[in-house]
C-alpha positions, 0 to 999 in steps of 0.5 A, a space after each residue: 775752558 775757552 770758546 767762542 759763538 757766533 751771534 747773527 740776526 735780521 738776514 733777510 735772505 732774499 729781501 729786494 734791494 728796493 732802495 737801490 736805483 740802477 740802470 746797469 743790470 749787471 751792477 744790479 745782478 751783484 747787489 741782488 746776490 749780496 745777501 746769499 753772500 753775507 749769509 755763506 760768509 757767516 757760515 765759512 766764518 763759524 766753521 773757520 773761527 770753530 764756533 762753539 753754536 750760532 745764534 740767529 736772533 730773527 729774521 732769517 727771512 724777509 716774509 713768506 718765500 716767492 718760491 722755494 729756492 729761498 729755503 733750500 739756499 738757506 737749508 744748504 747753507 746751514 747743512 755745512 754746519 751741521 757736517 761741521 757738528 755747529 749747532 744752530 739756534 734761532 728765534 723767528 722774529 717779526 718778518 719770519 713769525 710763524 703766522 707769515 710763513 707758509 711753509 717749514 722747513 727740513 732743518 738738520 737735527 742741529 738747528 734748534 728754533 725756539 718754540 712760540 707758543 712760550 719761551 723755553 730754555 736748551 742745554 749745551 751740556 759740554 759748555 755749560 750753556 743755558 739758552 733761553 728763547 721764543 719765536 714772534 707767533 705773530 707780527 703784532 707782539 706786546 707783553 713777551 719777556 715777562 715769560 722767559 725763564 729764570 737762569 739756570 745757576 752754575 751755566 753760562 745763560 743766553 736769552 735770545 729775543 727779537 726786540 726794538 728794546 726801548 723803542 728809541 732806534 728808529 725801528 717799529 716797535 717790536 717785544 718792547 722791553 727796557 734794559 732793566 727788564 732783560 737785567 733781572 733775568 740775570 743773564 749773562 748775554 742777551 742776544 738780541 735781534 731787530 735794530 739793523 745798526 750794530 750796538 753793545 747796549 751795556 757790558 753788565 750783563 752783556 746787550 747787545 744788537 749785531 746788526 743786519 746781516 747785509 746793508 739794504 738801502 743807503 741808511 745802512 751804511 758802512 760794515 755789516 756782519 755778525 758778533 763774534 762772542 769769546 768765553 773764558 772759563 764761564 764768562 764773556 771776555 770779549 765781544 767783536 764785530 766781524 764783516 761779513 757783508 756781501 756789498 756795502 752801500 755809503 753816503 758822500 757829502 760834498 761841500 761845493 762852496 769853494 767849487 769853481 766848476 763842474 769839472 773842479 766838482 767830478 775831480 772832487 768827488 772822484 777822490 772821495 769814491 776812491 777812498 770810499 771804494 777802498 775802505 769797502 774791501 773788494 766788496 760791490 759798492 752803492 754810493 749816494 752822492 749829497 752836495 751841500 753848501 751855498 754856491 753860483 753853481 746851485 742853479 746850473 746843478 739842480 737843472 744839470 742834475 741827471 747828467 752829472 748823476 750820469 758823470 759821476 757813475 761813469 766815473 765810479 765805473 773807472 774805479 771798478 765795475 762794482 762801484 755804483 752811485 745809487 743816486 745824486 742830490 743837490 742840496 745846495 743853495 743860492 748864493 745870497 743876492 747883492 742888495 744894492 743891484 736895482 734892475 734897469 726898468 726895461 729889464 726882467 727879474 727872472 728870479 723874483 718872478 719865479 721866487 712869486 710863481 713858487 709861493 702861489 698858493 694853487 702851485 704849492 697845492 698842486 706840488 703837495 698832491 703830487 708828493 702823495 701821489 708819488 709817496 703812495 706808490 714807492 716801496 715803504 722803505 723809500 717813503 720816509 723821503 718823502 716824510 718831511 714837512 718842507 718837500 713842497 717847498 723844496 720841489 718848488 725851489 728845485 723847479 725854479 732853479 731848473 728854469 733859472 738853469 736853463 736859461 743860464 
């Protein structure tokens, strides 16, 4: 017998897209509805791919609801598997555990959420498929794969687990646990939620991570979406990313060393959003726009730095209406400075004067209280921008190229 699953996590339906700059509502408008797209997209794709089940393994959710359209959009869209006899299965992870939400819902008879006061195991008897699981009770979870069952022999087994695994991908620590851990069960697949970076962690037995449903902020980038899991006469012969998302973001590196001038610099990054535009199928577009190298232009940039942002989002606006640039930094450097120029003694090294202003140290203490001041107000997933040890000195290199920009 041959079929296929579906496996999903971290949609977080109705998460605020907090990264995302913009001055255009409309632009805003799309991305804000991204995520109910992803969602629909992975409920057509279940019914079109006629799906043995889905899983959803967490965070179907982003925390407690505003109100109450959050739920019944979900509740609606999952219904149309259940007219369409796919089962559902869903483990609540670390953002939807059952201590944050207010509220149940009225699921359809078809959608199975794993319990949370223990792991517990459910029979597809036509497929012979064991799926084993747990919903987080709390956010705060330690020791939590040491109580899922054993396999059952004879059927296909599944362990559903909202987890950050080893705890090396960049994400909190959640039902920590190793490869090995999940190997003893001896399961056949571990579908597993959480890291929002799609990964197949080993083959044997199959761990594996589908991402989030939907890019966030502009450290998701690139195609996001859900595993689409093949099984042929008992075993899994095959495990395929499908995009399902419903706007995409992407970061552009550009270096301008051999730019000539701000003209040379917007024809540039024109053909690359193009490109950029292309490779995201139809789907609205954030792109974060970095330019790097060594270059005379670094000053003029940094102190021009808004009005190109305005330049190139105008220009990705020519692309599509759909195509925005999330935000523009410099990150170029100056030139090195000839060493045998001596200044004539009536003349004035603005740039050494500046270079002395950034190094006093009542300067660098007012720039590191103001970073806090800023870092303690932005969304939490906007502060690792202001995580690094160097951002005093670079406010200060960017004041003083400012003020060598506008004078030039």
């Amino acid at each position: 017998m041959r079929f296929t699953f579906i496996h999903a996590a971290d949609l977080h339906i109705d998460s605020p897209l907090a990264g995302l700059r913009l001055k255009d509502e409309d632009v805003a408008r799309r991305f804000a509805e991204a995520g109910r797209r992803a969602v629909q997209a992975l409920v057509d794709e279940a019914i079109a791919s006629k799906a043995a089940f889905l899983i959803i393994a967490g965070d179907v959710f982003d925390g407690d609801w505003k109100d109450v359209t959050t739920g019944l959009f979900f509740v609606s869209a999952i219904s149309a598997l259940h007219r369409a006899k796919i089962p559902v299965f869903i483990v609540k992870g670390n953002h939807d555990a059952e201590s944050l939400m207010s509220r149940d819902l009225p699921y359809p008879d078809s959608v199975r959420v794993f319990r949370a006061n223990a792991a517990e195991t459910v029979v597809l008897d036509d497929y012979r498929v064991a799926l084993h699981g747990r919903s987080f009770p709390n956010r705060l979870i330690g020791d939590f794969v040491d109580n899922y069952p054993t396999r059952r022999e004879g059927w296909l087994n599944i362990g559903v687990l909202h987890t950050s695994l080893d705890g090396t991908r960049g994400h909190d620590g959640y039902a920590p646990c190793s490869v090995d851990d999940l190997r003893r069960f001896g399961y056949d697949y571990w579908a597993l939620g959480h890291i929002h970076a799609a990964e197949i962690v080993v083959r044997d037995p199959w761990i594996v991570f589908p991402g989030n449903l939907q890019g966030r902020n502009v450290r998701e980038t690139g195609a996001k979406g859900a595993m689409r899991v093949t099984v042929e006469d008992g075993r899994i012969i095959d495990v395929t990313p499908v995009a399902l998302d419903g706007a995409r973001w992407a970061h552009l590196t550009i270096n301008v060393t051999d730019v000539a001038d701000e003209k040379d610099l917007l024809d540039q990054v024109s053909a690359e959003l193009s490109e950029a535009h292309t490779q995201s199928e139809g789907r609205a577009l954030a792109v974060r726009v970095t330019l790097t190298g060594a270059t005379a232009l670094h000053d003029a940039f940094v102190a021009r730095r808004e009005l190109l942002q305005d330049e190139l989002r105008a220009g990705a606006l020519h692309l599509a209406s759909d195509c925005w640039v999330e935000q523009l930094k410099v990150k170029t450097s100056r030139l090195a400075r000839p060493t045998a120029v001596v200044p004539d003694a009536d003349s004035v090294d603005v740039g050494a004067l500046l270079g002395e202003t950034a190094q006093d140290p009542a300067f660098a203490a007012a720039l590191a209280e103001l970073v806090e001041t800023v870092k303690a107000k932005l969304p939490r997933d906007l502060q690792d921008e202001f995580a690094a040890s160097d951002m005093v000195a670079a406010l200060a290199d960017d004041a003083q190229a400012i003020l060598a920009g506008e004078l030039l």
